[in-house]
SERO-4910 file (N, C-alpha, C, O; in steps of 0.05 Angstrom, whole numbers):
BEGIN
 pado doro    nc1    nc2    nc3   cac1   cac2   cac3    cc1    cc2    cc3    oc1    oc2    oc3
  Unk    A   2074    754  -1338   2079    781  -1330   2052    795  -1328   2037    797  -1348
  Unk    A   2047    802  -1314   2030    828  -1301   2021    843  -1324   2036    842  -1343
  Unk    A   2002    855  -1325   1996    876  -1352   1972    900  -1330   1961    894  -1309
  Unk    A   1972    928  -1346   1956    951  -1329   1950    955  -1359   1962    948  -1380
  Unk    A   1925    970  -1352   1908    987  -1379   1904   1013  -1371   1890   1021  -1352
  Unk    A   1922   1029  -1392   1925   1060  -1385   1905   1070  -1416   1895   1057  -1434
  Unk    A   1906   1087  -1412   1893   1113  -1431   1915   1117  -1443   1930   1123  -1425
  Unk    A   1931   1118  -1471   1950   1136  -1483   1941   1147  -1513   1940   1139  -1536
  Unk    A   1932   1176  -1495   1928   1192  -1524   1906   1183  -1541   1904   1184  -1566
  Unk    A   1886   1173  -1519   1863   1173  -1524   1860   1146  -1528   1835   1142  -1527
  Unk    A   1872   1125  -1531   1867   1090  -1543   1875   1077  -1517   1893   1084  -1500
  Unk    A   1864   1063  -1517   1870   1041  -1485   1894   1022  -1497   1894   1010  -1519
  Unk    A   1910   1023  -1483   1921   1004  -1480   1944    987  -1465   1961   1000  -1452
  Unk    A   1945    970  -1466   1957    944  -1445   1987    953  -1439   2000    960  -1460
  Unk    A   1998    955  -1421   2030    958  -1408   2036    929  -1391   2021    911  -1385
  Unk    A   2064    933  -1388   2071    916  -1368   2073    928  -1341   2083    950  -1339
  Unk    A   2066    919  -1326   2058    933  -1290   2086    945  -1277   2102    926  -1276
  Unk    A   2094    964  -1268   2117    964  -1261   2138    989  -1284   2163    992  -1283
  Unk    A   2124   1000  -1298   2131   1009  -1320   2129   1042  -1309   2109   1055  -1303
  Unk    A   2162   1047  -1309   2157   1074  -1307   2151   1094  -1339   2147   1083  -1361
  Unk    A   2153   1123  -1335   2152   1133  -1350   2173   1136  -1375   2170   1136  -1400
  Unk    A   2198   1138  -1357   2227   1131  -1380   2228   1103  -1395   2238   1102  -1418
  Unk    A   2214   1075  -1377   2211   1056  -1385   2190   1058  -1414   2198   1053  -1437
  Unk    A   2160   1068  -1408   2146   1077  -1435   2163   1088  -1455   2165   1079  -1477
  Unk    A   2177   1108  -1446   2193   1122  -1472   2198   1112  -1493   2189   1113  -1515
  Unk    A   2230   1094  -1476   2239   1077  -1488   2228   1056  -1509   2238   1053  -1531
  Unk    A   2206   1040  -1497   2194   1027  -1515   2182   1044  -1538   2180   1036  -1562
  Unk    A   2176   1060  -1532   2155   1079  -1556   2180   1089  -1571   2177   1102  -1591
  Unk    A   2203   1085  -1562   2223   1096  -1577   2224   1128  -1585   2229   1141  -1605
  Unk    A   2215   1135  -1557   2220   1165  -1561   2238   1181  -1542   2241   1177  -1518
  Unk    A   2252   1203  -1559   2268   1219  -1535   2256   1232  -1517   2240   1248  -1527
  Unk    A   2257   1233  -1491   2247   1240  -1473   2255   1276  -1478   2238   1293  -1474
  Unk    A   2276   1281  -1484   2278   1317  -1494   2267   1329  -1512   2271   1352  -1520
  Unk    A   2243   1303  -1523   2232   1323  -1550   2209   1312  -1546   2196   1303  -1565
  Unk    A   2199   1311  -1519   2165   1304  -1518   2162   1313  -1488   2180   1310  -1471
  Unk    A   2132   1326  -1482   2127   1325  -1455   2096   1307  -1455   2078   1300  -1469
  Unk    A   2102   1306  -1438   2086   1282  -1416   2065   1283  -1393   2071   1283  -1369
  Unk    A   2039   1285  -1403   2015   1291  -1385   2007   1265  -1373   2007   1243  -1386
  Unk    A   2000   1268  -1347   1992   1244  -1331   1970   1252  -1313   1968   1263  -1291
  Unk    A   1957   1244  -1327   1917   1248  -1315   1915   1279  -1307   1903   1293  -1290
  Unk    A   1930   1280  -1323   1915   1316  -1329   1933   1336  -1324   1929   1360  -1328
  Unk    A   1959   1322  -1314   1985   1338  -1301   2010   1335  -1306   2022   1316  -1297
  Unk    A   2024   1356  -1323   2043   1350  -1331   2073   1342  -1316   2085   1357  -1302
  Unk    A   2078   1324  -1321   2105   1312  -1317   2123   1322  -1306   2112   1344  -1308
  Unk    A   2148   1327  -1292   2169   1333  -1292   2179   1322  -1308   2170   1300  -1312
  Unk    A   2204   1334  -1327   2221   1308  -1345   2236   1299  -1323   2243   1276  -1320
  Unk    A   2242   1316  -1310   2272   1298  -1287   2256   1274  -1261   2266   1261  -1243
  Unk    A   2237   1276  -1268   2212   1252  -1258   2201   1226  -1265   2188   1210  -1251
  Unk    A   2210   1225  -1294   2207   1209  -1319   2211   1176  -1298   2192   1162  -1290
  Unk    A   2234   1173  -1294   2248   1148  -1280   2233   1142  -1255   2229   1118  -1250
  Unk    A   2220   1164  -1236   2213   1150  -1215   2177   1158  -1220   2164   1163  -1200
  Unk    A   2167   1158  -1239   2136   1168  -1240   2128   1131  -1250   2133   1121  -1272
  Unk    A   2117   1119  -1232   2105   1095  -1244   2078   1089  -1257   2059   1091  -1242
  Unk    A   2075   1083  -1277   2052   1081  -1288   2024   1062  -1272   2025   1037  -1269
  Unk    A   2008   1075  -1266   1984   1057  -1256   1970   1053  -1276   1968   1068  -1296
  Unk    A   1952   1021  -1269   1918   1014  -1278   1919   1045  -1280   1930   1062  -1267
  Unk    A   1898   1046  -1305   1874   1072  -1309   1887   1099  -1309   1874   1119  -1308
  Unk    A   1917   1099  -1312   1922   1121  -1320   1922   1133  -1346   1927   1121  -1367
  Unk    A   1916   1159  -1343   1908   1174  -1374   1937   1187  -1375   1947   1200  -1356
  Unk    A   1952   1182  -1403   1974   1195  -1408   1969   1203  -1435   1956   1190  -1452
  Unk    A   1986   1237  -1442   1988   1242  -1466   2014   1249  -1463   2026   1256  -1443
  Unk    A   2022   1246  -1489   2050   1247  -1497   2051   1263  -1532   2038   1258  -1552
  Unk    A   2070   1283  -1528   2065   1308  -1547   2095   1312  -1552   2113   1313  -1535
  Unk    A   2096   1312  -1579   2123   1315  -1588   2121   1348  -1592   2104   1365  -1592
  Unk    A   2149   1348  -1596   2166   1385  -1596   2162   1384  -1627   2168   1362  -1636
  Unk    A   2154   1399  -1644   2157   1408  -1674   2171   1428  -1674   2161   1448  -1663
  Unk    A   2196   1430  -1685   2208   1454  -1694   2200   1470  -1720   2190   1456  -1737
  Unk    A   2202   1498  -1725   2194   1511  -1747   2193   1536  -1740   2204   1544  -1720
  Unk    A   2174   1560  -1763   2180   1585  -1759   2164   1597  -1781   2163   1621  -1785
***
C-alpha cells in the first residue's frame, strides 16, 4: 500500500494514499462534530470531510471543541 507524508499538528507523519479526511477521523478515532479541521492553512468544511482527500505534504491541524464556562 501506498503511504503520503502530511504535517499533523506539527509532527510528520505517514498515511495511507487515498485517505480522505473522514477516513483520518476515523482512524484517529475522533468525532468529526467535536473537532474542526485546518488544511494548509484553510479551514475545512465539515460537510467536506468525505470528499477532501489528503495529499503528499499536506499540513493539517485538527482542534478539538472543549466545553466549559
Amino acid at each position: 500500500m501506498a503511504e503520503i507524508t502530511v504535517q499533523l499538528n506539527g509532527e510528520a507523519r505517514a498515511l495511507p494514499a487515498g485517505l480522505t479526511l473522514t477516513g483520518l477521523l476515523e482512524a484517529l478515532e475522533l468525532d468529526p462534530r467535536k473537532v474542526a479541521v485546518e488544511r494548509n492553512l484553510e479551514i475545512a468544511p465539515r460537510n467536506g470531510y468525505a470528499a477532501i482527500a489528503i495529499e503528499d505534504g499536506d499540513r493539517l491541524e485538527i482542534v478539538h471543541f472543549v466545553g466549559g464556562g
